[in-house]
C-alpha positions, 0 to 999 in steps of 0.5 A, spaced: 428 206 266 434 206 271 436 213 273 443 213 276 444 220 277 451 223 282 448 226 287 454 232 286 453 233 279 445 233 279 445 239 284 450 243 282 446 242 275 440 243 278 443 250 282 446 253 275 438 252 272 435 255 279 441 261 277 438 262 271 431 262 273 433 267 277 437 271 271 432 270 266 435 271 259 440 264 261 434 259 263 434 256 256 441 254 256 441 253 263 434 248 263 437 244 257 444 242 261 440 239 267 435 235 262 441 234 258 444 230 265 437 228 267 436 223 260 444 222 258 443 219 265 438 214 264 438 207 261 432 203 258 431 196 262 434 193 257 441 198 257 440 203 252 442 209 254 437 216 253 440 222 249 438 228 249 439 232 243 436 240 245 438 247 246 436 252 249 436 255 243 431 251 241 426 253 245 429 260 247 422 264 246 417 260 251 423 260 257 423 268 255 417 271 251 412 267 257 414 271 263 416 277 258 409 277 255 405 276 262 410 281 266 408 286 261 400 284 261 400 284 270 403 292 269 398 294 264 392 291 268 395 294 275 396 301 273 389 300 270 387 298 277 385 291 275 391 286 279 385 280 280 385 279 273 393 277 272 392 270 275 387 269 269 392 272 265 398 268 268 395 261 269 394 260 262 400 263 259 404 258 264 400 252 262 401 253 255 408 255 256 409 248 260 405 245 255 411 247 249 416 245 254 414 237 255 412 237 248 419 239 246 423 236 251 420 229 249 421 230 242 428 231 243 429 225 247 430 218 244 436 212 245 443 213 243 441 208 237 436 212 236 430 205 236 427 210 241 423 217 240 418 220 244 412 224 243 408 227 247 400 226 245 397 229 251 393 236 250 393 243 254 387 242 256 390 237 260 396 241 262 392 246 264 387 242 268 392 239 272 395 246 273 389 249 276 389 243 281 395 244 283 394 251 285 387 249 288 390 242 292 397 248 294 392 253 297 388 248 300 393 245 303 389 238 300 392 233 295 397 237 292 402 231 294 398 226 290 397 232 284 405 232 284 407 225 284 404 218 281 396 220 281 396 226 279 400 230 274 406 225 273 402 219 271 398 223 267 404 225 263 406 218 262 400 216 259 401 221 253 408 220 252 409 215 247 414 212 244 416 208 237 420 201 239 425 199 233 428 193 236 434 190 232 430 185 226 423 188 227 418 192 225 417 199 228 411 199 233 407 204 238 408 204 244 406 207 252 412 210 256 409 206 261 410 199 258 418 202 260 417 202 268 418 196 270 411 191 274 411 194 281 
């Protein structure tokens, strides 16, 4: 694949979506614009572009409901004087809620001819994995470098994304997302 990102465009997208994180009730809206930029942005080696067809309407109650229903949960188990309960609470809820988002975002991307679609075939089990050892690699300060990038969490992504190559005059065939990347 071939990004070719505007570094302005890219980090004023990137700051509206953090501003909406901050804001809360717009992060739906404001999530779906930047990975609008991330994919329309982005070519297939052979030339096509990627689209994005998702809103934040689409996927309001995970941005929203997530936080919303951990939120309510850390103040009941703090005035019951439970506290040590919420990353137990927390880290399963976020999991999950990362598991709909990757799930939605892939669903919704494909080319602009539409030959290619994406599905995510990985589980929450495996999100949820790499999200503990993401908190464990940060806390101990080992390895959270290679958790973020092409060892860890992101090569584990790519390998449960999936797409469905319809090239002009062939069948339909199932393929890797890593059959894009280019031969290092």
């Amino acid at each position: 694949m071939v990004p070719q990102l505007a570094v302005w465009g890219l980090f004023w997208r990137a700051l509206v979506a953090a501003l909406g994180a901050m804001l809360w009730i717009p992060t739906p809206w404001t999530n779906a614009a930047l990975y609008r930029y991330l994919v329309g942005n982005t070519w297939l080696p052979d030339g096509r572009r990627l689209t994005f067809a998702g809103t934040g309407g689409d996927i309001w109650y995970v941005f929203i409901g997530g936080p919303l229903l951990v939120g309510v949960f850390a103040g009941m188990l703090t005035f019951l004087d439970l506290w040590w309960l919420v990353p137990i609470v927390a880290i399963p809820v976020f999991g999950y809620m990362n598991y709909l988002i990757v799930r939605w975002l892939t669903d919704k991307v494909g080319s602009e001819d539409g030959s290619v679609k994406l599905e995510f075939t990985g589980s929450f089990w495996g999100i949820l994995g790499w999200h503990l050892l993401l908190i464990v690699s940060v806390v101990t300060i080992i390895g959270w470098a290679w958790v973020m990038k092409d060892g860890g969490a992101a090569a584990s992504a790519a390998r449960s994304i999936s797409t469905t190559r319809r090239p002009a005059g062939a069948s339909c065939g199932e393929t890797s997302w890593s059959d894009w990347r280019p031969a290092s």
